[in-house]
ZAGURO-724589 format. One line per field, with one value per residue (C-alpha): residue in one letter; residue number from 1; y, z, x. Coordinates in Angstrom, 1 decimal, padded with zeros to 4 digits. Layout:
<sites>
rest (a:...);
nr (NUM:...);
Y (Y:...);
Z (Z:...);
X (X:...);
</sites>
This chain:
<sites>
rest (x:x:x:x:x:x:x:x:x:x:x:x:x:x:x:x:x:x:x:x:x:x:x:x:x:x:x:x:x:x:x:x:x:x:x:x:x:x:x:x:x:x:x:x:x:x:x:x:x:x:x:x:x:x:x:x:x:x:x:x:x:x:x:x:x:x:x:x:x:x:x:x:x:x:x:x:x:x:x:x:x:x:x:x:x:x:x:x:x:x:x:x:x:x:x:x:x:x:x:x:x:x:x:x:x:x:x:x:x:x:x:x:x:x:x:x:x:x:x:x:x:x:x:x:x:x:x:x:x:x:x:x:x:x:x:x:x:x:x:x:x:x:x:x:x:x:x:x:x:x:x:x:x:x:x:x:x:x:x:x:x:x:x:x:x:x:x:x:x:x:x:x:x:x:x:x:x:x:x:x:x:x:x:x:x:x:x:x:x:x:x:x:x:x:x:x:x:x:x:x:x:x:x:x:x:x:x:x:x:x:x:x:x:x:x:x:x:x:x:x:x:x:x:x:x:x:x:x:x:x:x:x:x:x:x:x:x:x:x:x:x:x:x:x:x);
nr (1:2:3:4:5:6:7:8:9:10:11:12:13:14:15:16:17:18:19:20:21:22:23:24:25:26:27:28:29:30:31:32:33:34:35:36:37:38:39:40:41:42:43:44:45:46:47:48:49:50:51:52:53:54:55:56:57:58:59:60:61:62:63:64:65:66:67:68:69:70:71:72:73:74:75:76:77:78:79:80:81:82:83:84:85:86:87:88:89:90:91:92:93:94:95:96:97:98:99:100:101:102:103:104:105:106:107:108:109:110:111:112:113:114:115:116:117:118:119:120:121:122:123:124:125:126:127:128:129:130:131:132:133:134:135:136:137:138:139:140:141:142:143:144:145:146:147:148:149:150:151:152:153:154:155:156:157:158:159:160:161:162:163:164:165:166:167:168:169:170:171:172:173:174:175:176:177:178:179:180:181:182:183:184:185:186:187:188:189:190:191:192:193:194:195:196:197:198:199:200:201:202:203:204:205:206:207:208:209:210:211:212:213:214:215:216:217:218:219:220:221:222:223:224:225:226:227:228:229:230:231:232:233:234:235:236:237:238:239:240:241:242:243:244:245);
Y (-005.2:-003.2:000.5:-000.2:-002.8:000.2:002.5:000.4:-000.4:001.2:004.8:003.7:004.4:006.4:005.9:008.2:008.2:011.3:011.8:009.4:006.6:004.9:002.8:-000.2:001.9:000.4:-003.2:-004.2:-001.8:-001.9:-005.7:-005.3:-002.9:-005.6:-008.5:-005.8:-005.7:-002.2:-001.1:001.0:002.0:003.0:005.2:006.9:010.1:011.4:012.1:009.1:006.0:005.3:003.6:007.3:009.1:012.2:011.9:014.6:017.1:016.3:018.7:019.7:020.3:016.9:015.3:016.8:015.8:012.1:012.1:014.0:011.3:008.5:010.5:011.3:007.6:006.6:009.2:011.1:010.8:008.6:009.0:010.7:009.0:011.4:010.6:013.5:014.8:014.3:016.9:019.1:018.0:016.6:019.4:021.3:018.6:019.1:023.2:022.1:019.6:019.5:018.2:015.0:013.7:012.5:012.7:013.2:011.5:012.9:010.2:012.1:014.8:017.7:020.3:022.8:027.0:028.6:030.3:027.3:026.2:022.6:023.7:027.3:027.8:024.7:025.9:026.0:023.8:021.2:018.4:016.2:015.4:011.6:010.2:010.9:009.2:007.9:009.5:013.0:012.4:010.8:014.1:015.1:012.7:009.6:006.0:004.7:001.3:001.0:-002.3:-002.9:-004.5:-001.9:001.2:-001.8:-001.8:002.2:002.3:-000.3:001.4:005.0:007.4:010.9:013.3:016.2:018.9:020.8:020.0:020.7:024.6:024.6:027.5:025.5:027.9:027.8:029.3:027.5:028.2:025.1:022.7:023.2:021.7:018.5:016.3:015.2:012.7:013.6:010.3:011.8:009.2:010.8:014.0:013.7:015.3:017.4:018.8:019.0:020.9:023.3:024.4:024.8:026.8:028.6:029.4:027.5:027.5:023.9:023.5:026.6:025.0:022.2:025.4:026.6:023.0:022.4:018.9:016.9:013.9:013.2:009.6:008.9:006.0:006.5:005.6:006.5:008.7:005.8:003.7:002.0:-000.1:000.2:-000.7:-001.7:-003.2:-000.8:001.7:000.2:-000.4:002.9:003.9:001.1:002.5:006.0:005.6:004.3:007.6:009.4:011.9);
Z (-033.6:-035.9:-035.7:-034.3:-031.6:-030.9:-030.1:-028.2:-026.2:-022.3:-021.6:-019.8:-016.3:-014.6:-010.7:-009.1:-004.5:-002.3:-000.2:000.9:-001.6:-004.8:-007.6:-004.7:-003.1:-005.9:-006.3:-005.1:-006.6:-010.1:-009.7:-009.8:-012.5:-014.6:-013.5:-014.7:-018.1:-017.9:-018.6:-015.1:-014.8:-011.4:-011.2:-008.5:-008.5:-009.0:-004.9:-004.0:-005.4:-001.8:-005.0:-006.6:-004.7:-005.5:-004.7:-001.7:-004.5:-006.8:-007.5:-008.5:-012.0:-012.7:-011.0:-013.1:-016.3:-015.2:-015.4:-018.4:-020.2:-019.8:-020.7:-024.0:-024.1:-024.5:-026.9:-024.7:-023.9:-019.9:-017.4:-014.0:-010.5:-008.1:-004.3:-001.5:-002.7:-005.8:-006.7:-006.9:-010.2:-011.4:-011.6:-013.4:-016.0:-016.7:-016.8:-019.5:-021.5:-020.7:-024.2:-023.5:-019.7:-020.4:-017.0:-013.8:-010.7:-007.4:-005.0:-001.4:-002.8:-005.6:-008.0:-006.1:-006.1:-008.7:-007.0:-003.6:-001.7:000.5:002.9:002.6:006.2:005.7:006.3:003.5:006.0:006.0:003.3:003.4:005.3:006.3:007.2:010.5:014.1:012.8:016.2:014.3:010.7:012.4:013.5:010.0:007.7:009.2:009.5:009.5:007.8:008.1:010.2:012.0:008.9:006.6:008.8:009.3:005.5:005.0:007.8:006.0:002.5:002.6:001.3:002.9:000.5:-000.9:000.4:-002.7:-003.7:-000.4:-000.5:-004.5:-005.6:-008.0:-011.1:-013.1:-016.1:-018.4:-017.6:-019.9:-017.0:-015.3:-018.4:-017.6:-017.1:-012.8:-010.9:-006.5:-004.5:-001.1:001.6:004.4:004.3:002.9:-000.4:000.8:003.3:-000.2:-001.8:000.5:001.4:-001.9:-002.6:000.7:-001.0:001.4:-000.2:000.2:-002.0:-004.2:-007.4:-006.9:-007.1:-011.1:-012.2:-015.6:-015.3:-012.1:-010.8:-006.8:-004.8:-002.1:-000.6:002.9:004.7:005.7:003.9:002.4:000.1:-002.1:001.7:003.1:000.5:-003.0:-004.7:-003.9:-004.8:-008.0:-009.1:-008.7:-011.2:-013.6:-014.2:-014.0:-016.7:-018.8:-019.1:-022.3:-022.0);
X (008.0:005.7:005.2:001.1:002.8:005.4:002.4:001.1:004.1:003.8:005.7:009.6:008.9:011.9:012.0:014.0:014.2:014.5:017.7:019.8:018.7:019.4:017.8:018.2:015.1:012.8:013.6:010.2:008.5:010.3:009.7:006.1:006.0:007.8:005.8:002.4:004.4:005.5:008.9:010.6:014.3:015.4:018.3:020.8:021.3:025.2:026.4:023.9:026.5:028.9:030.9:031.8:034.9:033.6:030.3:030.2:030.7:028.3:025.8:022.3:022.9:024.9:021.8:019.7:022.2:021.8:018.0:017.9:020.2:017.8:015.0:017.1:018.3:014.4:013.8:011.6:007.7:008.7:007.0:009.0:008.3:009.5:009.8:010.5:013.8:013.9:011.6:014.1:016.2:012.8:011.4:014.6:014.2:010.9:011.3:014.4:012.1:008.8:007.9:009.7:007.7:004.3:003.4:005.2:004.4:005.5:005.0:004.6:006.1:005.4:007.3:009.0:008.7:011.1:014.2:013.7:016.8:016.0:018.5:019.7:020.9:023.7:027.0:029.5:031.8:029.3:030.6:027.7:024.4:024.1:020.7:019.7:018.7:015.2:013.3:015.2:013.7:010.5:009.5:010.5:008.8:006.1:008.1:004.6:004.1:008.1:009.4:012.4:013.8:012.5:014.8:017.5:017.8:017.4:020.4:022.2:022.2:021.5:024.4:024.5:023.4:026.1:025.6:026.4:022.8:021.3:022.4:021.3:019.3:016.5:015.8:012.6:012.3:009.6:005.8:005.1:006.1:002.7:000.9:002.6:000.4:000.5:-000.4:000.0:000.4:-000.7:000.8:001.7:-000.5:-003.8:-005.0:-007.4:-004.9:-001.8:-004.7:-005.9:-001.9:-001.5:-004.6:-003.8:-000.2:002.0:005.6:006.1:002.9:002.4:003.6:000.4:-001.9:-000.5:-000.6:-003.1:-003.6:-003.8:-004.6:-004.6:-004.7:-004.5:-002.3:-002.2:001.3:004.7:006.5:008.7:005.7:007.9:009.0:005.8:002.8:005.5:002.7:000.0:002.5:003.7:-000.3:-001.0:002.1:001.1:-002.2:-001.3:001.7:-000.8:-003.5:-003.9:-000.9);
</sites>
């Protein structure tokens, strides 16, 4: 391959699922991205592998190690897709290394505050937190768009999540990560609602407000887009990935 065919060569696409999920999360997704000629690698999260013995002790900052070795392992400038959860080490990595992300994309999700804890009241005792009753988590996050095969599956294959990186303190250090360059998937909350928290300074949203350079679509769903709309989804990505860094 010559160096021009190098430069022209699409950004590695790094897919990384919220709680409870793995790499498995994106087959249909990461299929499409492949079959549109772009280059994705899902991964699982350390704590999120029901194959690791020691999973229910793995923590925030070995998650955030994992992502940062395939970011290193493609010699920087990938592109981040972040669903829900993951926003947390994603957003760690970027602090670390923004130089190295050409564009994050949280998908129903977005960076979080500096100093943010997902769940701060979970008691020390409490080992690990497996995926709930879906009526519980409905009135947490829409199922819309999700069939009974689609939750069958979730059921199936989720892995609870460690608790260690529940109770994790996230620290932010590095103003440069708001000059990232960010694309918001809005699927489950509207943009103009995402915008107007953040503007309003709603913790779950502030972070949105200090961003440079954003980019919002809307793809209106369930919380879980890479089940309910893959292709949309994965269209969106493809042609995202590709914008002028």
């Amino acid at each position: 391959m010559t160096s021009k065919q190098q430069e022209k060569a699409p950004p590695v696409i790094i897919l990384i699922a919220g709680h409870w999920l793995g790499a498995w999360a994106w087959d249909e997704v990461a299929e499409q991205l492949s079959s549109d000629g772009m280059r994705a690698i899902p991964i699982t999260l350390p704590g999120l592998d029901d194959q690791d013995p020691q999973r229910a002790t793995r923590t925030l900052d070995e998650q955030v190690a994992a992502i940062q070795s395939v970011v290193d392992a493609q010699g920087g400038d990938v592109v981040l897709v972040a669903h829900s959860g993951a926003n947390a080490p994603v957003s760690v990595v970027i602090d670390r290394h923004s130089e190295l992300v050409r564009r994050v994309v949280w998908v129903d999700s977005g960076p979080v505050s500096p100093g943010s804890t997902f769940a701060p009241d979970l008691p020390e005792s409490v080992m690990e937190v497996p995926l709930p009753a879906f009526e519980a988590l409905s009135e947490q996050a829409s199922l819309d768009g999700l069939s009974s095969e689609h939750l069958d599956r979730f059921r199936e294959k989720a892995v609870a999540e460690p608790a260690p990186v529940m109770r994790a303190t996230v620290n932010l250090t590095n103003d440069d990560r708001s000059s990232v360059p960010t694309t918001l998937v809005c699927c489950s909350m509207p943009s103009g609602q995402v915008l107007e928290l953040a503007e309003g300074g709603h913790p779950m949203f502030a972070e949105v407000s200090k961003l440079d350079n954003i980019d919002v679509i809307d793809l209106p769903t369930g919380h879980w887009p890479m089940w309910s709309c893959p292709d949309a989804l994965a269209e969106v990505i493809s042609s995202t990935a590709v914008q002028p860094a």
